[in-house]
N, C-alpha and C positions, 0 to 999 in steps of 0.2 A: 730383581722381580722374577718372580717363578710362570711359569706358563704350564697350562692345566687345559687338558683336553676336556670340556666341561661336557660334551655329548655322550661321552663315557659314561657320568655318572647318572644312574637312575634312580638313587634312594638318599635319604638322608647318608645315612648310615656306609654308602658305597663314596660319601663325598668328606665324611668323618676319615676316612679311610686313606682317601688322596690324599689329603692334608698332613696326614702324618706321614705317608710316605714321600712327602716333599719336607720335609724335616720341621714342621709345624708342630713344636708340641702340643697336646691338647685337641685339635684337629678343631671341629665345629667351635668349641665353647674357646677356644683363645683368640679364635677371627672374633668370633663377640664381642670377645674383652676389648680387643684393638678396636673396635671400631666404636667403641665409648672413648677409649685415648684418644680417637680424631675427635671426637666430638670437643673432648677440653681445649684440642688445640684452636678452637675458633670455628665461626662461618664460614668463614674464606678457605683454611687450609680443606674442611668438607667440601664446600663449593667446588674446590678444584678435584677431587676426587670423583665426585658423583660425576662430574661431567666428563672425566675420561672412560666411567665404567659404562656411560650411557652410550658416548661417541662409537665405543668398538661393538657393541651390541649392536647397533644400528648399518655396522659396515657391508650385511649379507643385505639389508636393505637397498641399501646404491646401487648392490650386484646386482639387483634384481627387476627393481623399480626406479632407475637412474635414466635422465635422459639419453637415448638412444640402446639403452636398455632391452631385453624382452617382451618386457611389461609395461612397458614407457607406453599405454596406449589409454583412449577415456575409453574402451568397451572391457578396462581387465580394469577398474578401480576398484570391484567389489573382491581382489585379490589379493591387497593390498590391505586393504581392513584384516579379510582372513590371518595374511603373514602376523598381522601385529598381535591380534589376539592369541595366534601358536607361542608367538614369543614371551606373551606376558604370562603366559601357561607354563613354560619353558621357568623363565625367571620363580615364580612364584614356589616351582617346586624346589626349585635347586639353592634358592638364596633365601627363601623365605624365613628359615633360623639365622641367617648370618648377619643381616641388615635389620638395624633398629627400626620399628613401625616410623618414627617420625623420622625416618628418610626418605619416606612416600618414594621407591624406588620405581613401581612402576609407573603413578604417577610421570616424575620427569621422563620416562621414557616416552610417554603419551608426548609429553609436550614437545621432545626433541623431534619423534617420529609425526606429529602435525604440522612445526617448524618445513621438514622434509618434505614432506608430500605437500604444501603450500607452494615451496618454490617447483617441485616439479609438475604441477599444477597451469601457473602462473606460464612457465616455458611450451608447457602441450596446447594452452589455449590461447597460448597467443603464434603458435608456430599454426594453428586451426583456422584460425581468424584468418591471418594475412595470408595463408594459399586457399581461402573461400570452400575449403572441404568440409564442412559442421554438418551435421544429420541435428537439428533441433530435439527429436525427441531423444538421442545419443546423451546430447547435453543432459538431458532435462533427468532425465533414468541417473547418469552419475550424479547428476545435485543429488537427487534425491537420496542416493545411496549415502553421500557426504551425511547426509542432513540426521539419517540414520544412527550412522557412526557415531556421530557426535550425543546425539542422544543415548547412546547405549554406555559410553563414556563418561554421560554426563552420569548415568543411575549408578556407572559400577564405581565412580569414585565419589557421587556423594558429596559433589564439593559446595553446594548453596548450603547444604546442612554442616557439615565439615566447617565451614566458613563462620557461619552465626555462632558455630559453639566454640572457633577460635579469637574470636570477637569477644566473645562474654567471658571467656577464661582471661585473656589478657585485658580488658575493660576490670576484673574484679581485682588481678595482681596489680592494676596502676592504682587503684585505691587503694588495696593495701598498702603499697609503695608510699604514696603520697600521706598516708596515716601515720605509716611508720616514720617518715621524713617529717610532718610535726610534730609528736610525739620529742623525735630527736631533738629538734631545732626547739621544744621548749626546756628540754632536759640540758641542751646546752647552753641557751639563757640563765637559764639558772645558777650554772656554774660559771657565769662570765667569759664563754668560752663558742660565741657564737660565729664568730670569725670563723673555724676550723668546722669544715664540713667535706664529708670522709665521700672519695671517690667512686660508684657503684660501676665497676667494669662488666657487669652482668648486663647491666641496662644499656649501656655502649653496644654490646655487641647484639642485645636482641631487637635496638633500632638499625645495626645491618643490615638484620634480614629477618623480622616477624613473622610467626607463623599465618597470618591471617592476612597479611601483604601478600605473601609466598601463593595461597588459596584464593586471592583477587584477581592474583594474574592470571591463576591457572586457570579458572572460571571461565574469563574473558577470549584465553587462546583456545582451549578445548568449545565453545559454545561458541559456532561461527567460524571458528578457525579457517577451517579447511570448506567450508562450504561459503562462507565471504568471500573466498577468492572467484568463483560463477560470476558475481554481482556484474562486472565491468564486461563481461563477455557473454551477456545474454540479450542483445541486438535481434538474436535471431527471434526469441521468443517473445519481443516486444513487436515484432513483425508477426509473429503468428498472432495474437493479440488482437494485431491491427485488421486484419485481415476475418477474424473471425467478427468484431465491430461492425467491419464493413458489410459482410454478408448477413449481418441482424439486422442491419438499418435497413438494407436493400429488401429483408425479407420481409419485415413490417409493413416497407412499404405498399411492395405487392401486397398484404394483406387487406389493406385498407382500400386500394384503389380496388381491390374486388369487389367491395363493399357499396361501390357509390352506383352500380347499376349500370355502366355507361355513361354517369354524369360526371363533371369535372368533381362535387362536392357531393360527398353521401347525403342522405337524409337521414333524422335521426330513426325512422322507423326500421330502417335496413343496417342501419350501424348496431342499433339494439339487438336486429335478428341474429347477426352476422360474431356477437358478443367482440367486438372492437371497440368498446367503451368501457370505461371503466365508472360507474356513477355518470358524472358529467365531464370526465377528460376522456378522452383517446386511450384504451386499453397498451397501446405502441407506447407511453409512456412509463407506465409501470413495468412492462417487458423490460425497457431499457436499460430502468435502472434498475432490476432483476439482475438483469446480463451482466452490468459493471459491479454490481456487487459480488458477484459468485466469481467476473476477474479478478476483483480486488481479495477474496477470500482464495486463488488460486496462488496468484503471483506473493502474497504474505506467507504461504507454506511453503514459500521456496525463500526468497528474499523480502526485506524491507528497506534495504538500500537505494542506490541509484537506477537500479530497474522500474522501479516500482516507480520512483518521479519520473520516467519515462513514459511508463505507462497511463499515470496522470496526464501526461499531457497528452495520448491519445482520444484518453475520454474527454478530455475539451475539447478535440478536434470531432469527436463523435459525437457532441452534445448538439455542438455548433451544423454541422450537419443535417441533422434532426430537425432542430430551428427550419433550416434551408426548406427542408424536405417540408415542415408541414407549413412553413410559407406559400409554399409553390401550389399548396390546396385552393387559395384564394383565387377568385378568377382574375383575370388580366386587364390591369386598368384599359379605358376603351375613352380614346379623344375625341372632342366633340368640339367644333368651334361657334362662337357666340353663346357658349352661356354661362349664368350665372354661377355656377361650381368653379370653383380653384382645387378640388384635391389634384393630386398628385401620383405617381405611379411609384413601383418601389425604390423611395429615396432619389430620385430626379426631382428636378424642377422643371418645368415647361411654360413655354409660353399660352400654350393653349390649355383647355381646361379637361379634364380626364375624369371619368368615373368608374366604377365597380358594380357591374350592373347582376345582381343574384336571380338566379333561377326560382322559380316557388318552393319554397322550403327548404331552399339551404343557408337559408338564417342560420337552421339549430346547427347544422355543421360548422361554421362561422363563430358559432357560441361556444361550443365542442372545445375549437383552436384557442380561445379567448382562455377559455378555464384550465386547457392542458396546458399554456401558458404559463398561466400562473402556479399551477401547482408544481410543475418543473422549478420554478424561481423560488418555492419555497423548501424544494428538497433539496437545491444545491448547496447550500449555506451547510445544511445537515450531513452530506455527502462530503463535503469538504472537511467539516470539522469530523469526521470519522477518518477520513485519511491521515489527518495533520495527528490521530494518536497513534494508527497503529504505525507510519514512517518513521523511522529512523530520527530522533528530536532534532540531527545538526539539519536534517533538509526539510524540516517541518516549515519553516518560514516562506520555503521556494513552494510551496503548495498553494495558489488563490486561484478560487471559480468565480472573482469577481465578474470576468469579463462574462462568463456562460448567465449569469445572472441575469448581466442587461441583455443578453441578447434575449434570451427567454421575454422580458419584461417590454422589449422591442417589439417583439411579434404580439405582444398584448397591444399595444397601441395600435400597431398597424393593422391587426382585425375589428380591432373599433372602429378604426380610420373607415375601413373597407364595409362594416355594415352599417353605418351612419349614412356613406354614400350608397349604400345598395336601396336602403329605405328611399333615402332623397332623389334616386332615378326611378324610383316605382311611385313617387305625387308627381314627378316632373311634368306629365299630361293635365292635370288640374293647375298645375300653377302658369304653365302656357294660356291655358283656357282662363285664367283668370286674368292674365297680361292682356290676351288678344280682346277681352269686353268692350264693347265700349260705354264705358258707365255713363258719360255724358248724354245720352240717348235715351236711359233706362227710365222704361215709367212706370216699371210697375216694382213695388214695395213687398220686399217678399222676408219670412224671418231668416230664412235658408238660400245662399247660392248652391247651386246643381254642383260646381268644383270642389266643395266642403264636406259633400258625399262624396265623391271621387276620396279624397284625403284620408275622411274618415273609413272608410272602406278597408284600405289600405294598411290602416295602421292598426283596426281591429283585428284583423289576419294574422300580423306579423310581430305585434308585442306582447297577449298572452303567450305564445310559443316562446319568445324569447324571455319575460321575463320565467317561466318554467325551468327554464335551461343555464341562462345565465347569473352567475355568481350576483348575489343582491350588490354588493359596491359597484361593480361592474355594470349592472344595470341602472343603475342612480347616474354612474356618468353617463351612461350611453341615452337616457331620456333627455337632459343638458343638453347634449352635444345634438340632439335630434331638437328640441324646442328652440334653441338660438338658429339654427338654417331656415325651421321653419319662418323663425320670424322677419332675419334678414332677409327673406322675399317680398 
């Protein structure tokens, strides 16, 4: 084997020139020739060639960017890309004439130098991890430089297009193939002679190694390659994540409670002024899933892997929250003993009997919760099924907002619960006055008792507003659930 200081040469024509003075006759044009001779001797004896020419090409790489290395750092990755791009500039001048096109030579060197930098990747972030030194946006800078690379890789080699047209060339030689092999097989019929069919060693060796198998894998390793390796070591950025959720939820909230004037529940005239509504929900709803969508449009520009169902499951922790949060709008079940009421306070049982007693006009607020309820229970389904396409299809399955579903569809009952009883402690004074009568006594015949204004009163106040506000289904149950109380009295 001859050894050739290849730095030396700068021109075609300076590397024509080596060649023959290392006794090459022919110089450029007989490396040519040879390397059509490798080509008949097989896949394999190539195989084994291309990957020693790749191996030693790579060797000023380890020097450089090897663990424990210079460069061994994640604030020098974008130096790293640099080196490979000199190299394949390098190669391109100097081997360009000598290497057939379909030796995709720099190709494999992409793939051996991704190979490379994957496992020294793999070693710096997890040598990162386990001494607690990570700078989040450190990481987040080299994804994204990864994320680059790869793309600029993916345009200079072309390989989705490359691929379809090695697809279709070899898709049109098996027909041929397969035409020509009946063609035979009835021309050997013919001749009595069908038993003997002639062995295609061509077709042995381009199921080896296919050109359009060779351009699947390559696809696969170059796109994600080197930036799939982040996926499992970004903890930290599922913690910024969280944290940014949390100060949206908290901020919302303060927005809203600015809203209610100093009352536990806004009124809708100050929630209008104040634009914290949105139609008839909660404007803090639509923010929200604002917020999670523009995460989820974040976190998909960096990864769709295991991050990302991390992340998911912060936003059910976030949803769930929210719930929390505009539960806590509701005012505070209030006990009361001897009477007629059985509700309940949130989710206890009690011996004694409890109500929900509302201020004047925060029905509509009450209404407000009911319908931002619901409209949360119907965007999650939709939320869910938009993550389950853009995630990675093996972890599409581990992705359900069932549970964020009911909870949402929980805090609808438990606001009907709550204004059913707020109406039923505002007749409670008429229906005492009507217990305390003594009708045995009564002489005089009247079409009206005095308590039926009291009632009616009552209920002319507080059901245009509500049915105004409240979802029409929502309002059909909630009239039900108020005519059966009234009448078990």
């Amino acid at each position: 084997m001859h050894v050739c200081n290849y730095q030396a040469i700068d021109t075609v024509a300076d590397a024509d020139i080596v060649l023959s003075d290392m006794g090459i006759p022919g110089g450029l044009r007989a490396v040519a020739e040879s390397c059509l001779t490798v080509d008949s001797l097989g896949t394999g004896v190539r195989r084994t060639l291309l990957e020693e020419f790749v191996q030693v090409q790579l060797l000023p790489y380890e020097g450089l960017f090897g663990e424990g290395k210079q460069h061994f750092t994640l604030d020098q990755v974008d130096r790293r890309w640099a080196w490979f791009k000199r190299m394949l500039k390098y190669i391109d001048s100097k081997f360009g004439m000598i290497f057939p096109p379909h030796w995709r030579i720099p190709l494999r060197l992409c793939l051996e130098f991704t190979e490379r930098t994957k496992m020294h990747l793999v070693r710096m972030l997890t040598e990162i991890e386990s001494s607690d030194t990570g700078d989040v946006h450190a990481l987040l800078k080299a994804l994204q430089s990864a994320l680059r690379f790869e793309q600029e890789m993916g345009e200079r080699f072309n390989l989705l297009h490359e691929l379809r047209q090695s697809q279709e060339a070899e898709a049109a030689a098996a027909a041929r193939t397969a035409e020509e092999e009946s063609k035979m097989q009835l021309r050997l019929k013919s001749d009595d002679k069908l038993m003997y069919v002639p062995t295609d060693h061509n077709a042995i060796n381009r199921e080896d190694e296919t050109e359009s198998g060779f351009l699947a894998l390559a696809n696969n390793a170059i796109s994600g390659g080197i930036s799939g390796v982040f996926d499992k070591f970004l903890g930290s950025y599922v913690l910024l994540e969280r944290q940014n959720l949390e100060e949206m939820l908290q901020r919302l909230g303060q927005e809203e409670d600015t809203t209610s004037e100093g009352m536990d529940l806004g009124s809708a005239s100050s929630s209008s002024s104040n634009n914290t509504n949105y139609g008839n929900v909660y404007g803090s709803s639509t923010s929200m899933f604002v917020f999670i969508k523009n995460s989820i449009k974040r976190c998909t520009a960096l990864t769709r892997g295991q991050t990302f169902l991390s992340l998911c499951k912060e936003f059910q922790t976030c949803m769930h929250e929210y719930v929390t949060m505009l539960r806590n709008r509701c005012p505070p079940a209030v006990i009361v003993g001897g009477g007629g009421m059985s509700l309940t306070g949130v989710g206890t049982q009690t011996s004694s009997s409890s109500v929900y007693r509302l201020p004047p006009g925060s029905e509509i607020a009450i209404c407000y919760l009911i319908n931002t309820g619901e409209y949360c229970a119907e965007v999650v389904p939709t939320l869910e099924q938009m993550i389950q396409q853009k995630i990675m299809p093996n972890l599409s399955s581990k992705v359900s907002f069932e549970p964020e579903v009911d909870a949402f569809m929980d805090l609808v009952a438990f606001c009907i619960k709550v204004l059913v009883s707020g109406l039923m402690d505002r007749l409670e004074p008429a229906f005492k006055t009507m217990q305390a009568s003594n009708w045995g006594s009564s002489t005089q015949v009247g079409e009206e008792s005095q308590y039926l204004h009291v009632v009616n009163a009552a209920l002319i106040d507080a059901i245009p507003k509500i049915r105004g506000t409240l979802s029409p289904s929502y309002f059909n149950n909630l009239c039900t659930k108020v005519a059966t109380e009234i009448l078990s009295k």
